[in-house]
DOGU-598083 format. One line per 10 residues: number of its first residue (from 1); for each residue y, x, z of N, C-alpha, C. Coordinates in Angstrom, 1 decimal. Layout:
<sites>
NUM> Y/X/Z/Y/X/Z/Y/X/Z; ...
</sites>
This chain:
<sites>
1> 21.8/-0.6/37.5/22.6/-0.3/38.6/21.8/0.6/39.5; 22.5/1.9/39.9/21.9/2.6/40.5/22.0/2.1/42.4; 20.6/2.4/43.4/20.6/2.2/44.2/21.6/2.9/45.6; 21.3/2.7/46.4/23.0/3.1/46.9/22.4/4.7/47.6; 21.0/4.7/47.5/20.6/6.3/48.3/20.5/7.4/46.7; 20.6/6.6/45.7/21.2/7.2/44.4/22.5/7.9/44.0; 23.2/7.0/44.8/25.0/7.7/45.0/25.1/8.0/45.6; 24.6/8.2/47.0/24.3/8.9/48.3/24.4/10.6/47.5; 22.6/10.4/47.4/22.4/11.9/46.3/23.6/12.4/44.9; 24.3/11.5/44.7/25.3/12.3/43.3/26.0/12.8/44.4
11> 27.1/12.1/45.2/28.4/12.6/46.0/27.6/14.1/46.9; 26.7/13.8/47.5/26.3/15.5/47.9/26.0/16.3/47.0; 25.5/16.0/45.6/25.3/17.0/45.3/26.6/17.6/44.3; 27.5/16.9/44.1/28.8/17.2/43.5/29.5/17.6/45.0; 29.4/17.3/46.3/30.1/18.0/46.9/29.8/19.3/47.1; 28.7/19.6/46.8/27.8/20.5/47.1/28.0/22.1/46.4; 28.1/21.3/44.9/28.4/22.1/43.8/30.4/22.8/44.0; 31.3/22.1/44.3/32.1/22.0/44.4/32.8/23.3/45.4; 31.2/23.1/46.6/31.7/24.0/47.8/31.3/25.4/47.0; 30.2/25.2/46.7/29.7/26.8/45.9/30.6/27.3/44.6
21> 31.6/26.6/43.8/32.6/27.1/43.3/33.9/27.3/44.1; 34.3/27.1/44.9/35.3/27.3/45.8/34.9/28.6/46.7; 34.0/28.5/47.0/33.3/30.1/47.4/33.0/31.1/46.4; 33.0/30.8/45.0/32.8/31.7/44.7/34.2/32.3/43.5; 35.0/31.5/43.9/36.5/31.4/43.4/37.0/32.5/44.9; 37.1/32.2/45.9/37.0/32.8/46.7/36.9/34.6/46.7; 35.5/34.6/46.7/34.6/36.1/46.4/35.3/37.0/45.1; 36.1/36.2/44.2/36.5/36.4/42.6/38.2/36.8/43.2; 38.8/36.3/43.6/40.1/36.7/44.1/40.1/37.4/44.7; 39.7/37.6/46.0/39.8/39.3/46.8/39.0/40.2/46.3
31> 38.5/40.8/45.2/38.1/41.7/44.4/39.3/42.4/44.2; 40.5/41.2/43.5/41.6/41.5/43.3/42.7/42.2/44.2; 42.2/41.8/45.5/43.1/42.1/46.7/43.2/43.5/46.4; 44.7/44.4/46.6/44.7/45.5/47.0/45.5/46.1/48.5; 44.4/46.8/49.2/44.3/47.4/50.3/45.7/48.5/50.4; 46.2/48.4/51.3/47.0/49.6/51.9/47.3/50.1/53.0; 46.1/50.6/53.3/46.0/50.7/54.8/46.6/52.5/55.4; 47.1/52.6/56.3/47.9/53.5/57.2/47.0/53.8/58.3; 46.5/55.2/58.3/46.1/55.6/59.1/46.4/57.1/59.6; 45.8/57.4/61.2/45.9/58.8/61.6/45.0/58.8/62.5
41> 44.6/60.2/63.0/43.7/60.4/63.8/44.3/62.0/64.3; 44.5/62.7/65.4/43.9/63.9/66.3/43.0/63.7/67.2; 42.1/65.0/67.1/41.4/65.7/68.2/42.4/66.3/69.6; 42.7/65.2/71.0/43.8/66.0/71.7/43.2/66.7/72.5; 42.0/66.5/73.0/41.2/67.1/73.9/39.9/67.4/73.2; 39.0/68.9/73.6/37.3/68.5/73.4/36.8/68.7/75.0; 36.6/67.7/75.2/36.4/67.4/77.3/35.3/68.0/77.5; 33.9/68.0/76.6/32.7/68.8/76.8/31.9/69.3/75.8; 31.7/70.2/75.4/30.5/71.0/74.6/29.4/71.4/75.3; 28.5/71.9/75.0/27.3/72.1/75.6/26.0/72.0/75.2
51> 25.4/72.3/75.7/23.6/72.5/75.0/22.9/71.8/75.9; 21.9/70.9/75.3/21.0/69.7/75.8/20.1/70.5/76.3; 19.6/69.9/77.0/17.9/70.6/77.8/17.2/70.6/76.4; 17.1/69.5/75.6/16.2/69.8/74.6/16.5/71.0/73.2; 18.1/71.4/73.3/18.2/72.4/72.3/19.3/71.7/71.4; 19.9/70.3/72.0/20.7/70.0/70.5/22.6/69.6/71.6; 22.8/70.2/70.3/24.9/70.6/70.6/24.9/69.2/71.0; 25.9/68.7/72.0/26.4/67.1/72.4/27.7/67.5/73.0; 29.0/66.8/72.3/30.3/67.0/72.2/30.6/65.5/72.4; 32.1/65.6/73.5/32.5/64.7/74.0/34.0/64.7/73.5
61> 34.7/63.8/73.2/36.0/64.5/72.3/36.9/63.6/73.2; 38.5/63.6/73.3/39.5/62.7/73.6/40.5/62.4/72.2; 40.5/61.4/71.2/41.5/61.1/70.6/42.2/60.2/70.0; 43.5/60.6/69.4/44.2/59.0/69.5/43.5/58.8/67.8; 43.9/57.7/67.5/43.9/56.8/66.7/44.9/55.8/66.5; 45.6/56.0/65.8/46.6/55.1/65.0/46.4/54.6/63.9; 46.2/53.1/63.3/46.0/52.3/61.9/46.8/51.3/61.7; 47.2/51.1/60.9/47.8/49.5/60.1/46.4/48.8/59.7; 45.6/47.9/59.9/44.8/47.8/59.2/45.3/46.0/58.4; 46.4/45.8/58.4/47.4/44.0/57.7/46.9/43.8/56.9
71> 46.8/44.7/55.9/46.8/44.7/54.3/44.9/44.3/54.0; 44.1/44.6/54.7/42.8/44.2/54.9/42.7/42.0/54.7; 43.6/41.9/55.5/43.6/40.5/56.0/44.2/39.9/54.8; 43.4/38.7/54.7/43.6/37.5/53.1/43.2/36.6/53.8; 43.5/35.6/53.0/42.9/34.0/53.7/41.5/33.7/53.4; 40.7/35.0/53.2/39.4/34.9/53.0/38.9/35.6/54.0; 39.1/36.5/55.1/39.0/37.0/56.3/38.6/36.7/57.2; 37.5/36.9/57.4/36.9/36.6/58.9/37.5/37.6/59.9; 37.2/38.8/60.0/36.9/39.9/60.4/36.7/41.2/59.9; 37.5/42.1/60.6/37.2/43.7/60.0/36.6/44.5/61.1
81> 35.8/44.5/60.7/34.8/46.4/61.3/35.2/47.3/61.2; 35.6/48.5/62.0/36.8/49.1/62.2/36.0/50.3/62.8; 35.8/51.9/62.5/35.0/52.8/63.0/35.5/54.0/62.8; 35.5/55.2/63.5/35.6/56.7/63.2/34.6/57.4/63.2; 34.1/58.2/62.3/33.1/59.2/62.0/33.8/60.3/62.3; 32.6/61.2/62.5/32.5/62.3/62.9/31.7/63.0/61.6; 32.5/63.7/60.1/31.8/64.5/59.2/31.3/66.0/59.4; 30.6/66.6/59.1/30.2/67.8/59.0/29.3/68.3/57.8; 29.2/69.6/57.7/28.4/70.0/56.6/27.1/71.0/58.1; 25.7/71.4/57.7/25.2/72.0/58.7/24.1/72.4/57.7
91> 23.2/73.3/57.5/22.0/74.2/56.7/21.1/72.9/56.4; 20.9/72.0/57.1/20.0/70.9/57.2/20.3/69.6/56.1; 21.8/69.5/56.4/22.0/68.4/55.5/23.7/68.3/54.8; 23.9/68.4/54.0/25.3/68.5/53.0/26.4/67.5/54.0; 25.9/66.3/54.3/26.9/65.5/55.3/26.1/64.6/56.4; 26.7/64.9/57.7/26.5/64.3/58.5/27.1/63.6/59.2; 26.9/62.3/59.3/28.2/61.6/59.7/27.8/61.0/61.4; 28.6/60.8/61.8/28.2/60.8/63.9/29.6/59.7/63.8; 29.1/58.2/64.6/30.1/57.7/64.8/30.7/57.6/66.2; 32.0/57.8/66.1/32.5/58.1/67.0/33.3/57.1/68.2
101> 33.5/55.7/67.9/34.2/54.9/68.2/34.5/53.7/67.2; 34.6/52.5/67.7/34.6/51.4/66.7/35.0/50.2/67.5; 36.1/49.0/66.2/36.3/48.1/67.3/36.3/46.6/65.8; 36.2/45.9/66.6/36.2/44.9/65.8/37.2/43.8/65.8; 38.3/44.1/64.6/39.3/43.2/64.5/39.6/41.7/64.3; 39.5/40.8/65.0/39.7/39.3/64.5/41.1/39.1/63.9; 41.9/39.0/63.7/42.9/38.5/62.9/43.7/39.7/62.6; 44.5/39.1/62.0/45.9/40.1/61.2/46.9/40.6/62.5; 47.3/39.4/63.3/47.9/39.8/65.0/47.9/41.1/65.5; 45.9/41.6/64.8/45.2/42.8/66.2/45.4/43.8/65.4
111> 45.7/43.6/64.2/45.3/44.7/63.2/45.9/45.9/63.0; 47.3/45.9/64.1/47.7/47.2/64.5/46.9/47.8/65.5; 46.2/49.3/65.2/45.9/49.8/66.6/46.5/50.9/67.0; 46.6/51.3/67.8/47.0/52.7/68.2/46.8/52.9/69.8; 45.6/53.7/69.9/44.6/54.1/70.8/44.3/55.2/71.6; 44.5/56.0/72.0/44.1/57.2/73.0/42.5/56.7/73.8; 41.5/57.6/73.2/40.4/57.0/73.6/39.7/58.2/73.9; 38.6/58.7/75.0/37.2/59.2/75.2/36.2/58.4/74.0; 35.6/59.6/73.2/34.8/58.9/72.1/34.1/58.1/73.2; 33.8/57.1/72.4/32.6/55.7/72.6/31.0/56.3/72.8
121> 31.0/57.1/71.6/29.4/57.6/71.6/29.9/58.9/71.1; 29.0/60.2/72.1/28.7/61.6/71.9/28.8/61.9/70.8; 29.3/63.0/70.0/29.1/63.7/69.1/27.6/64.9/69.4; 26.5/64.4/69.0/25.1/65.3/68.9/24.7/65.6/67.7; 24.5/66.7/67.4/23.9/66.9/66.5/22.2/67.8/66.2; 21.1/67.5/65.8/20.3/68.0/65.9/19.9/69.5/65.7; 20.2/70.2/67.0/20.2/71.4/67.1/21.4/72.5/67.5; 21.5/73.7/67.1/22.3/74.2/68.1/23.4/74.9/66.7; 23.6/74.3/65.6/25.0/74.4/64.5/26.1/73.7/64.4; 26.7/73.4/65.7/28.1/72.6/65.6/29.1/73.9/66.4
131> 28.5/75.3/66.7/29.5/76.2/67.4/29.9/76.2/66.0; 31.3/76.5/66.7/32.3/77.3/65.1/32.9/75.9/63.9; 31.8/75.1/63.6/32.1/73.9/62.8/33.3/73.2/62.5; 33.3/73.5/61.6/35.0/72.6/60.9/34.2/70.9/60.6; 35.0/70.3/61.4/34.9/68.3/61.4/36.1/67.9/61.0; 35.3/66.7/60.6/36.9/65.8/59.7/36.2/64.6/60.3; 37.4/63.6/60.8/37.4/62.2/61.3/37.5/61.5/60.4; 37.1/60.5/60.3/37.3/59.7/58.8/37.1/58.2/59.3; 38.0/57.7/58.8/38.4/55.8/59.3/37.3/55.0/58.2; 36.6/54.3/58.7/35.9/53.5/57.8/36.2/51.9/58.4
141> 36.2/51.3/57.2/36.2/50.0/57.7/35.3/48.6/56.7; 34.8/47.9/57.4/34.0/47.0/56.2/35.2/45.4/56.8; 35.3/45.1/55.5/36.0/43.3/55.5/35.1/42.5/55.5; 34.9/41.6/56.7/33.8/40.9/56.5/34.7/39.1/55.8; 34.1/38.7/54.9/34.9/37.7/54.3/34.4/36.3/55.1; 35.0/35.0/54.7/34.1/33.8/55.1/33.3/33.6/54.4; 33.4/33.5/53.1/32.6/33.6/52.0/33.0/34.7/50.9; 31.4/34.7/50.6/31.5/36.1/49.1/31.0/37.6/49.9; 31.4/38.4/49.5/30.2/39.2/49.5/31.7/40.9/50.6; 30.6/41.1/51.4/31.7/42.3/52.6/32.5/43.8/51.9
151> 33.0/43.7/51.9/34.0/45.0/51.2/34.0/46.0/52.9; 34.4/47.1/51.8/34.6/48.5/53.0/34.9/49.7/52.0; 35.6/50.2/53.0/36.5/51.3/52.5/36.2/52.4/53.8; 36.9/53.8/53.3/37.3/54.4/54.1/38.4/55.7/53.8; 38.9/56.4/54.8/40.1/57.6/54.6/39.7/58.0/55.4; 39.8/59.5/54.8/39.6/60.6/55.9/41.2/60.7/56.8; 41.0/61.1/57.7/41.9/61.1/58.7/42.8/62.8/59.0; 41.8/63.4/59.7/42.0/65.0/60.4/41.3/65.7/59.9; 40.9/67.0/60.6/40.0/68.0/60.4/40.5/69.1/61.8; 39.3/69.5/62.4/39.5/70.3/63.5/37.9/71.1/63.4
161> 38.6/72.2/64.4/37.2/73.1/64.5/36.5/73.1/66.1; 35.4/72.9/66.0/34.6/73.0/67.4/34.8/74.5/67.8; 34.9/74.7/69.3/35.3/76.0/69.6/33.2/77.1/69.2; 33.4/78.6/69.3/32.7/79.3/68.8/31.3/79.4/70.2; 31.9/78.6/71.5/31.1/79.1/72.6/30.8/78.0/73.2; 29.7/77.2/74.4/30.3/76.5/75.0/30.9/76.2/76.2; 31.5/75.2/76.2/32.1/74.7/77.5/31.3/73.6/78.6; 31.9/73.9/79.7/31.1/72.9/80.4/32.4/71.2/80.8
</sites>
């Protein structure tokens, strides 16, 4: 006959085992989930352009944002990370990505947004090649799960051109 801190140890460790298959049953079905997420973005305002004391472009933009983000949300859902980039191409580097605004969704409830926003953080880029520049906004978002492993996606949104001069 086994001692009773001997069945103590079986039941945790069969509960134990049990939790780590149900998590990983979990991680194995939203793989399957498919996403359909609805998005938009305009540039309605560029409120400031300009040249830094130190030599590098810093752009201030005004725009909306409209998402469905529902279809993200499963009963494996914690939270979605929710962001707009700022893409470019520049002599320096093929893509540069500048994020622009971000918010963090707790349930399926919030997961409509539709926003009119002053970017969160400047659009800078190192040095003085954003006159003239054609930008695309692009919606990124990462699923953060309860268990199993974080998914993320993204869709490009717009595309607009920085003006040729600056403004103040």
């Amino acid at each position: 006959m086994h001692s009773w801190t001997h069945r103590l140890l079986a039941a945790a460790t069969t509960a134990a085992l049990l939790l780590i298959a149900t998590c990983a049953a979990a991680s194995a079905l939203d793989a399957f989930h498919v996403h359909s997420v609805e998005a938009q973005a305009h540039v309605t305002k560029i409120n400031q352009f300009r040249k830094q004391i130190n030599g590098n472009d810093k752009v201030t933009l005004t725009f909306t944002v409209s998402a469905n983000l529902e279809s993200l949300f499963t009963w494996n859902t914690k939270q979605v990370f929710v962001f707009v980039t700022a893409e470019y191409e520049n002599s320096k580097n093929s893509l540069n990505q500048v994020s622009l605004w971000d918010r963090v969704i707790p349930d399926k409830e919030h997961a409509s947004v539709q926003v009119e926003v002053k970017s969160k953080y400047p659009l800078i880029d190192q040095g003085s090649s954003l006159r003239g520049k054609k930008v695309q906004l692009v919606l990124h978002w990462h699923v953060m799960p309860n268990a199993g492993r974080m998914m993320r996606g993204k869709m490009p949104l717009s595309e607009f051109s920085l003006p040729d001069t600056y403004t103040s």
